[in-house]
C-alpha positions as CSV (number, residue, x, y, z in Angstrom):
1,X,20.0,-15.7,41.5
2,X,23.4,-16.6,39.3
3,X,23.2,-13.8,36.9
4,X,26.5,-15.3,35.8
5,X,25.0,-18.3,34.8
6,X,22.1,-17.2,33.6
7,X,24.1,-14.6,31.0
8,X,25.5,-18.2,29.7
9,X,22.6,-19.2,29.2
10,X,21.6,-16.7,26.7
11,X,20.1,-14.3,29.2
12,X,21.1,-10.1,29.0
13,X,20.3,-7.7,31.3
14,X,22.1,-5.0,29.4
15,X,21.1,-3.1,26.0
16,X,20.4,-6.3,24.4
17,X,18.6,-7.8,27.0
18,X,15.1,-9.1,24.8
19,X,16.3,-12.9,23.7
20,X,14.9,-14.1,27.0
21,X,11.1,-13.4,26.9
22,X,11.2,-14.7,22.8
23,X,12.6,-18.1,23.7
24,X,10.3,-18.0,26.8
25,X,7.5,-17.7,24.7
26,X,8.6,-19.4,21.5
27,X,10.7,-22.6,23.1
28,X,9.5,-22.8,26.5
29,X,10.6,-26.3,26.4
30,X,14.0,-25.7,25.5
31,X,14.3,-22.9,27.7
32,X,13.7,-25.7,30.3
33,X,16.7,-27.9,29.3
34,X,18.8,-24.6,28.7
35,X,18.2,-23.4,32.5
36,X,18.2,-25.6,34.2
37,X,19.7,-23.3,37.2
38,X,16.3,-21.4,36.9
39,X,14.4,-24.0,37.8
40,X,14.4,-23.3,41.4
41,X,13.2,-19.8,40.8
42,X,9.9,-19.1,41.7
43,X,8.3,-17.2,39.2
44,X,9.6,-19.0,35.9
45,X,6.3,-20.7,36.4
46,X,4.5,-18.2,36.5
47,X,6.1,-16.3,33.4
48,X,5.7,-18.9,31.2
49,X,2.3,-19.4,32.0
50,X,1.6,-15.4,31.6
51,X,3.4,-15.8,28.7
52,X,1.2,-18.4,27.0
53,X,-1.5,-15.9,28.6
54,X,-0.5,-13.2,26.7
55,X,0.3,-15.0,23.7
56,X,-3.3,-15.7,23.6
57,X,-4.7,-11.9,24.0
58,X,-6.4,-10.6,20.7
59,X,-6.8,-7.1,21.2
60,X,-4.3,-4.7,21.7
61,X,-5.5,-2.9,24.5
62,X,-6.5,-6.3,25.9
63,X,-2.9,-7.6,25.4
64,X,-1.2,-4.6,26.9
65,X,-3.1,-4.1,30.1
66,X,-2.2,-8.0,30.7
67,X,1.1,-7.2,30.4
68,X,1.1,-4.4,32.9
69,X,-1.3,-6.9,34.9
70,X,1.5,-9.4,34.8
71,X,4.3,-7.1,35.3
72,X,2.6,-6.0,39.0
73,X,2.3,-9.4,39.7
74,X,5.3,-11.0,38.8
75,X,7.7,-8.3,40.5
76,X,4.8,-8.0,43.6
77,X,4.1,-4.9,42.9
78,X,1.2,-2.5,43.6
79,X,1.2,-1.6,40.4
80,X,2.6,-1.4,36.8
81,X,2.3,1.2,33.6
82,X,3.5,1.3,30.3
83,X,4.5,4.3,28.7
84,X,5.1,4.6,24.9
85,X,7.3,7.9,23.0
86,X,5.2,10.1,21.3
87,X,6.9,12.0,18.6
88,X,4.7,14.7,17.8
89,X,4.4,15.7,21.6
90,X,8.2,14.6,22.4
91,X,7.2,12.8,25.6
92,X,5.7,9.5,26.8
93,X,1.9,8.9,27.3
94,X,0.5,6.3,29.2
95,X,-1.0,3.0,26.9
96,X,-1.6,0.8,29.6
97,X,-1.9,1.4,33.5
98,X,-4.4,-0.8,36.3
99,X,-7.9,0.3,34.8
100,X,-9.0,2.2,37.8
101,X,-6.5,4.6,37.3
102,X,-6.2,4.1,33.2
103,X,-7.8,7.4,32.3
104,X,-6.6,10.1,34.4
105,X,-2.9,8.9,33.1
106,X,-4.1,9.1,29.4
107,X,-4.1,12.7,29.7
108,X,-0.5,13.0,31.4
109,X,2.5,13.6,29.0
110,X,5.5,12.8,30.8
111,X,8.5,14.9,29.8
112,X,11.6,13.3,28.7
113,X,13.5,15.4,30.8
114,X,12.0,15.5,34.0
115,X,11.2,12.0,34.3
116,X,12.3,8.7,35.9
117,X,10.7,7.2,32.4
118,X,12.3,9.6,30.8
119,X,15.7,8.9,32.0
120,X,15.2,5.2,31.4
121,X,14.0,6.1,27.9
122,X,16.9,8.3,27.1
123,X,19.3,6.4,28.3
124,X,17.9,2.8,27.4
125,X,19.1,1.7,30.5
126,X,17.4,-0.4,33.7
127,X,16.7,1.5,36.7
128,X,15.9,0.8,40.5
129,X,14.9,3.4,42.9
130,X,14.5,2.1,46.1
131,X,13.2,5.7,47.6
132,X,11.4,7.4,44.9
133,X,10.7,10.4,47.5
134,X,14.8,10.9,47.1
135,X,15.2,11.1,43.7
136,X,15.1,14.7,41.8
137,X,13.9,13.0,38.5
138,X,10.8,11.9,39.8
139,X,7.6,13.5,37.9
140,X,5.2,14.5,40.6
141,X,1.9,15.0,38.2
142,X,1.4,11.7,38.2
143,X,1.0,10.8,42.0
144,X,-0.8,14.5,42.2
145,X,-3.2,13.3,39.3
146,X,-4.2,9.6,40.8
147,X,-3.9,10.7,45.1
148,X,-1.2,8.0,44.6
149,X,2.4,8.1,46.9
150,X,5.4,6.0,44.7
151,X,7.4,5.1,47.1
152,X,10.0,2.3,44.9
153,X,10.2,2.1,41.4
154,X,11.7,-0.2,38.9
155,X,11.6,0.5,35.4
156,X,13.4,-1.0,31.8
157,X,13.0,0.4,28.4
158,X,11.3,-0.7,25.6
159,X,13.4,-1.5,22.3
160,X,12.8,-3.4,19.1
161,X,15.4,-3.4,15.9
162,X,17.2,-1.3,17.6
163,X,14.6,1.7,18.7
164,X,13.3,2.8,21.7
165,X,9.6,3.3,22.2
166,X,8.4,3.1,25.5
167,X,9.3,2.5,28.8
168,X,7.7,-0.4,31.3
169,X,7.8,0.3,35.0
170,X,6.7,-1.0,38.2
171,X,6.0,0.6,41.5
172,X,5.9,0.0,45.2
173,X,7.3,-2.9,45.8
174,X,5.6,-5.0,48.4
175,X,6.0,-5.1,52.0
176,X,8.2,-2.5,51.6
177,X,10.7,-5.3,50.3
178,X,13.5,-4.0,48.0
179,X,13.4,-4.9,43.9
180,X,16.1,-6.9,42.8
181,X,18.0,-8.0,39.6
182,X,15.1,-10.9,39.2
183,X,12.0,-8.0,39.1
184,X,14.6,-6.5,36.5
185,X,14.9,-9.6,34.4
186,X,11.2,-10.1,34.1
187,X,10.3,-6.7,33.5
188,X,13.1,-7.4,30.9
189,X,11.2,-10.4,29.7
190,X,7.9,-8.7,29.6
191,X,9.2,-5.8,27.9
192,X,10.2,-7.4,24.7
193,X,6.9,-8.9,24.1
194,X,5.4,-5.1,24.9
195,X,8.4,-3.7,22.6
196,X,6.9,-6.2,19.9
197,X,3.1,-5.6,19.8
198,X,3.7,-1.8,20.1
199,X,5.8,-2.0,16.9
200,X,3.7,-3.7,15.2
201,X,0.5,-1.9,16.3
202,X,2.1,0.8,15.1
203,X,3.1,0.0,11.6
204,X,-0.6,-1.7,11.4
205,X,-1.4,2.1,12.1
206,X,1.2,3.2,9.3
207,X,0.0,1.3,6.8
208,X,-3.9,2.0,7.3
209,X,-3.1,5.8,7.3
210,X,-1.6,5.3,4.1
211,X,-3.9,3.7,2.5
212,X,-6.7,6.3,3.6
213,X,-4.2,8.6,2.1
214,X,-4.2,6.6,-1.2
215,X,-7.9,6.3,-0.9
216,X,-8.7,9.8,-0.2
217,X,-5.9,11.2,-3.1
218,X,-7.6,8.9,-5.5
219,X,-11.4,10.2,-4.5
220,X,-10.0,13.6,-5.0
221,X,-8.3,13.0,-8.6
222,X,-11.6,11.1,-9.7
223,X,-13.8,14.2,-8.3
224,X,-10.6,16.9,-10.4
225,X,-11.2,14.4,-13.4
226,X,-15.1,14.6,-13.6
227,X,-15.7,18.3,-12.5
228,X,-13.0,19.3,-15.5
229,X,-14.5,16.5,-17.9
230,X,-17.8,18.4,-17.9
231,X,-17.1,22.0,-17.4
232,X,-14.7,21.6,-20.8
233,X,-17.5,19.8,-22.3
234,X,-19.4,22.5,-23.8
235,X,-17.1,25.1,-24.2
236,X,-14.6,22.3,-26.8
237,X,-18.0,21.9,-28.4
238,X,-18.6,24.9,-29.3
239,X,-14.7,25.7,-30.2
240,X,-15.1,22.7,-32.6
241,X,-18.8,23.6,-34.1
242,X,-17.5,27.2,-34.9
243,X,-14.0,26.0,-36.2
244,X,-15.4,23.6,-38.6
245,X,-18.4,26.3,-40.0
246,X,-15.6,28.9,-40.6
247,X,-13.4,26.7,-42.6
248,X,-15.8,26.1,-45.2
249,X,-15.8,29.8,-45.6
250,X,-12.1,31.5,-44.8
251,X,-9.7,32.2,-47.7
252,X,-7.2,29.1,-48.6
253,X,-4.3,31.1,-46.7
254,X,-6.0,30.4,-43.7
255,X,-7.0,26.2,-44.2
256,X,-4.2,25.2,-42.7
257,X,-4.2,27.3,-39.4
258,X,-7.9,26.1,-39.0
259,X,-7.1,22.7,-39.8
260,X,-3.9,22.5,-36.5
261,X,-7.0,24.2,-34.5
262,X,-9.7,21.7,-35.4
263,X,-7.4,18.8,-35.4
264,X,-6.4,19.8,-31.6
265,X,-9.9,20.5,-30.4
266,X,-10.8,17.0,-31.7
267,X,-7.6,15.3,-29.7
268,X,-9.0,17.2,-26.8
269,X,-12.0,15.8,-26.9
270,X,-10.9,12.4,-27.2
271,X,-8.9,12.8,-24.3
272,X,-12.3,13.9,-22.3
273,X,-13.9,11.2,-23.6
274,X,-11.5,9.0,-22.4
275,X,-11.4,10.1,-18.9
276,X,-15.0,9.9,-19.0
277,X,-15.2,6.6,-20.3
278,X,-12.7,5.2,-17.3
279,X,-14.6,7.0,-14.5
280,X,-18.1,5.9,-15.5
281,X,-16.4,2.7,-16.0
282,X,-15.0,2.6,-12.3
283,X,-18.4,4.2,-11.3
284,X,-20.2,0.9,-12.4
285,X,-22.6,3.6,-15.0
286,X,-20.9,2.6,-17.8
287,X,-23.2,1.5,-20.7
288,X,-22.3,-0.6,-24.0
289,X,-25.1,-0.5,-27.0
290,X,-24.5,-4.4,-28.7
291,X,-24.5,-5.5,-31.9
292,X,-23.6,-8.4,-34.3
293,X,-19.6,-7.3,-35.3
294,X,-16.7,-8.5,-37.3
295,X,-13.7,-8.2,-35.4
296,X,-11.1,-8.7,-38.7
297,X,-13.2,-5.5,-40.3
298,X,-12.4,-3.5,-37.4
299,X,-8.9,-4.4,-37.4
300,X,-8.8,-3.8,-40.8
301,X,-10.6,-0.8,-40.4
302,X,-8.3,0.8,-37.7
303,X,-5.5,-0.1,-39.5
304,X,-5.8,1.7,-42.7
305,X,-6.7,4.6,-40.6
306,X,-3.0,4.6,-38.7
307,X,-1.4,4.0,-41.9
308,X,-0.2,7.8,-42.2
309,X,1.2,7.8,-38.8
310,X,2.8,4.8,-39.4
311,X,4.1,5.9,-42.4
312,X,5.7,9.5,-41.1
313,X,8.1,7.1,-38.7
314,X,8.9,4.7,-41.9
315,X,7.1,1.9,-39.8
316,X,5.3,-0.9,-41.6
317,X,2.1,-1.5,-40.1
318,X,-0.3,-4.3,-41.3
319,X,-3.0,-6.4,-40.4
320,X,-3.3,-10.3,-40.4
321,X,-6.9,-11.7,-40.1
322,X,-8.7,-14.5,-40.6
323,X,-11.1,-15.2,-43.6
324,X,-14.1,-15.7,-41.9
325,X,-16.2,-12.8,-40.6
326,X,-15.5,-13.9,-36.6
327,X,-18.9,-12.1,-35.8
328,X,-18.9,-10.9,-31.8
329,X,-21.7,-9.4,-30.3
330,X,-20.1,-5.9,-28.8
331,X,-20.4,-2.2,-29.2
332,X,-18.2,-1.3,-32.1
333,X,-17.6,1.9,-31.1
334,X,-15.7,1.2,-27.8
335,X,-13.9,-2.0,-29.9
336,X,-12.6,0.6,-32.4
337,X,-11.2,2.6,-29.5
338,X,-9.4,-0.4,-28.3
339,X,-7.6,-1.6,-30.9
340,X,-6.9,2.4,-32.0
341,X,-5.6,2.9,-28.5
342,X,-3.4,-0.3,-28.6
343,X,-1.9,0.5,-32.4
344,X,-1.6,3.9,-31.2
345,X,0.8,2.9,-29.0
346,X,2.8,0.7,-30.5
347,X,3.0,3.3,-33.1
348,X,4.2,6.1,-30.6
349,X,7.0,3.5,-29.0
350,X,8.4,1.7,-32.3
351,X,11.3,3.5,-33.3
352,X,11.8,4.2,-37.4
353,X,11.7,1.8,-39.5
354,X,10.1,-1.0,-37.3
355,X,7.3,-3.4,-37.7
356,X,3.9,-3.3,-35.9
357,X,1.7,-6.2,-36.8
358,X,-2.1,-6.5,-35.7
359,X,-3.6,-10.2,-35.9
360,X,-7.6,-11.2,-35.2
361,X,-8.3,-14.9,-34.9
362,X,-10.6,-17.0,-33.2
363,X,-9.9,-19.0,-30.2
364,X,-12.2,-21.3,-28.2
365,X,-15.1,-19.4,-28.2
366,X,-13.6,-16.0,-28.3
367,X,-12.4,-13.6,-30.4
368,X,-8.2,-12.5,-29.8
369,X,-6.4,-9.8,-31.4
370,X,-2.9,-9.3,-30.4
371,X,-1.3,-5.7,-31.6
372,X,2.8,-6.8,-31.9
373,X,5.6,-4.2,-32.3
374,X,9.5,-4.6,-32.4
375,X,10.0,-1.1,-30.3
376,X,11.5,0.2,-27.0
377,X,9.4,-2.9,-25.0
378,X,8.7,-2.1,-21.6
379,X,11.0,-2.7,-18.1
380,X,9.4,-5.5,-16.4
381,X,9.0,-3.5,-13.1
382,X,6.2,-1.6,-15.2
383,X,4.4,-4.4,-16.8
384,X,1.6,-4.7,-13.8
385,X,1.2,-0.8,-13.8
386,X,0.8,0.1,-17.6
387,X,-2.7,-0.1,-17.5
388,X,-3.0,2.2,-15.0
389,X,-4.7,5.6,-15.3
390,X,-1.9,8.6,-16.0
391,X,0.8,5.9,-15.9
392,X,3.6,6.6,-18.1
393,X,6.5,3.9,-18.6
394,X,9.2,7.1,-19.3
395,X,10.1,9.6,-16.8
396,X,7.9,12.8,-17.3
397,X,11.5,14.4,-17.4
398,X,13.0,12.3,-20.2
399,X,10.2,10.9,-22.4
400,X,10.3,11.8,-25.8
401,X,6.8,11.2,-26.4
402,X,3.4,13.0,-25.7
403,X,0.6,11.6,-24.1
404,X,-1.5,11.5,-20.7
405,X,-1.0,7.7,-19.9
406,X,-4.7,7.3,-20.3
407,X,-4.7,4.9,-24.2
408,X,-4.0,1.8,-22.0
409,X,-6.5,2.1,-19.7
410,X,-9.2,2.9,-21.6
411,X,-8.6,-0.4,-24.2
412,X,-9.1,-2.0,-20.5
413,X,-11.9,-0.3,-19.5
414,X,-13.5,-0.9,-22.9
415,X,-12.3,-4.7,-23.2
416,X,-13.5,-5.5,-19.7
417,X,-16.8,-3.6,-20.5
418,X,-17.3,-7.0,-22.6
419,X,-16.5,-9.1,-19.7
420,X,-13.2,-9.8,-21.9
421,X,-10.0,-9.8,-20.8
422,X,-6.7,-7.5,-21.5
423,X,-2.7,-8.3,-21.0
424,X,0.4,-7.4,-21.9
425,X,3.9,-9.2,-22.5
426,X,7.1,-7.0,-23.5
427,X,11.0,-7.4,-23.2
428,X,13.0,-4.0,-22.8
429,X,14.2,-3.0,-26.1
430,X,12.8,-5.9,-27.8
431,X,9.2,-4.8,-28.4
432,X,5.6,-5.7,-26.6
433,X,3.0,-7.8,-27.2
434,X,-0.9,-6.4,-26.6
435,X,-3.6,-8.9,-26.1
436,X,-7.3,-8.8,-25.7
437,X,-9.4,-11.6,-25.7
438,X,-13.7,-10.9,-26.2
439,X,-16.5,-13.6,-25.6
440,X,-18.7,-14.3,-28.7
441,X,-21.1,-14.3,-26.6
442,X,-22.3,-10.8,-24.3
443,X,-23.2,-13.1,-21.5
444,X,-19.9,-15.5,-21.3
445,X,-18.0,-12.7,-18.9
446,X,-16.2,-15.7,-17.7
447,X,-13.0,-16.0,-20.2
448,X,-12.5,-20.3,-19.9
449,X,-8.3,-21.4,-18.9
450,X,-8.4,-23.1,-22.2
451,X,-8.5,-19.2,-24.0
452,X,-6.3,-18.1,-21.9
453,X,-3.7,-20.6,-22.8
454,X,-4.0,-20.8,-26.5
């Protein structure tokens, strides 16, 4: 074969050596009118078919052991493994070999150092060994392990971006024959398309791992959360119950002491609660006792009640709601811890003398209130994650205020109890925008586009 010809072509039998197989498989066609001085060659048939074979395979043990299948074949060869790197064990393993002899190899680690494979893979180099039996590099174990003799061996790494991860090989090379640059070239070819699938299985395998990860952290925070929810429970209870009976009766010196311990118990609890609320919530056991509501009294409500903390920061916080009663069958009491939560926050993040304004109006069926400040806003890499449990905007380094991160996502958990919906729209250093949107109705859980987009 004109390896000369073929390298203009677009063909590589050095480091970068993978363009072949790809346009084999991808452009077959083209590869047609592009080599033209291949044409003659006997297995281009052949390889394109395999690769249209392979290209076809679902599984990946079912793709690679057609590869190894296609390999023997192609270079008429007895046989044909692939090895992949294994980091932990810093060796190859075997990943596919001829299925009769498949299982003894899984168990063989071939050493990086005392290998033909390993050569091939440290070097990321071709090799042909036309007497095996001559060659010091040759790992023994594996013809001890099968009753196997390699006589000839041709091998070609496996690399993809850049890396090397495995090694293909053939051996014994038929009728005694000798392997040539062509066995190279489709090993070469065959190689890439290994190189590819192994990659990817891999980072398939990444990904999955890290999501169990994910999945198994978040089990064991929601088990922390609920074991430390009820074991502080009773004893805050009884911290409160005593706290409040003993300052009805200690002298005046001593009020104001009480008072920083009762008003801290009672933030404790409410933090508690709030964890509760969110895991009951994700548990599906969450419950919500109905009634008929007025959504501006609420408002209203929670508003005069923030008026002090508002007014230590200079901020001017007022309500704007509509006349009529807007009536909403919901619980009030997880309502009122909504809008509290929401004011609370834009309370906490407006900076002195700045504005919060808290509106109720009725929209289509549903009842909206929007909580509006003119504060720090939010960075718009954080907008989907504020709602998140524990998330906090500021770095837990530099933040200035106090606070778990839970507020937001227990106004979710209690606007979504409603089948309502929640969102948020900010501009850094501008201010944010809170909205929450509640069906009139307990059984509309379906919010309709028009609501959404008045």
């Amino acid at each position: 074969m004109d390896f000369d010809l073929l390298r203009e072509n677009g063909f590589c039998f050095n480091r970068v050596k993978s363009k072949a197989l790809y346009c084999i498989m991808i452009l077959p066609h083209s590869l047609r009118l592009a080599m033209s001085s291949f044409e003659q060659a006997p297995n281009l048939d052949r390889l394109l078919a395999v690769a249209h074979e392979l290209g076809s395979a679902t599984a990946m043990e079912q793709l690679l052991q057609r590869l190894t299948i296609a390999a023997s074949e192609l270079t008429s060869s007895e046989g044909a493994s692939l090895l992949e790197f294994d980091e932990n064990l810093n060796s190859l393993h075997f990943v596919a070999a001829p299925w009769l002899r498949e299982q003894p190899l899984k168990d063989i680690a071939v050493p990086l150092d005392a290998s033909i494979a390993g050569w091939v893979f440290g070097n990321n180099e071709p090799l042909v060994i036309q007497d095996v039996a001559k060659d010091p590099r040759h790992f023994k174990a594996v013809d001890q392990a099968l009753d196997f003799t390699t006589s000839s061996l041709v091998a070609v790494p496996l690399t993809y971006q850049g890396n090397t991860i495995g090694v293909l090989e053939a051996v014994n090379k038929a009728d005694n024959a000798h392997y040539t640059g062509d066995d190279v070239a489709i090993l070469e070819m065959l190689a890439l398309y290994a190189a590819i699938a192994l990659w990817n299985s891999n980072l398939e395998r990444r990904i999955q791992n890290t999501r169990d990860e994910f999945a198994e952290l978040d089990r064991l925070k929601s088990n922390f959360v609920a074991i430390t929810s009820h074991e502080l429970r009773t004893p805050l209870g009884l911290i409160l119950g005593h706290a409040t009976f003993l300052r009805e009766m200690i002298a005046e010196e001593h009020r104001e002491p009480m008072e920083i311990i009762i008003r801290n118990a009672t933030r404790l609890k409410e933090i508690i609660e709030s964890l509760t609320e969110v895991d009951n919530y994700e548990a599906g056991v969450a419950r919500i006792r109905q009634r008929l509501i007025s959504v501006p009294s609420i408002v209203e409500d929670v508003v005069s009640s923030f008026q002090d903390m508002a007014a230590s920061k200079n901020i001017t916080l007022q309500a704007d709601v509509c006349e009529e009663e807007l009536p909403v069958e919901a619980d009030a009491n997880k309502i009122i811890v909504a809008v509290s939560n929401l004011v609370r926050n834009a309370i906490t993040f407006t900076n002195e003398g700045g504005h919060v304004l808290v509106k109720a109006e009725p929209v289509t069926g549903h009842a909206r209130v929007s909580v509006s400040d003119d504060g720090i806003g939010i960075p718009a890499r954080d907008l989907p994650k504020v709602f998140e449990r524990f998330f906090q905007v500021e770095s837990h380094l530099t933040r200035r205020n106090t606070g778990m991160g839970l507020g937001l996502s227990v106004a979710k958990t209690m606007i979504e109890l409603h089948g309502g919906r929640i969102w948020v729209e900010s501009v850094e250093g501008k201010g944010s925008t809170f909205t929450f949107l509640l069906p009139v109705k307990p059984v509309q859980t379906k919010i309709s586009e028009q609501a959404f987009k008045s």
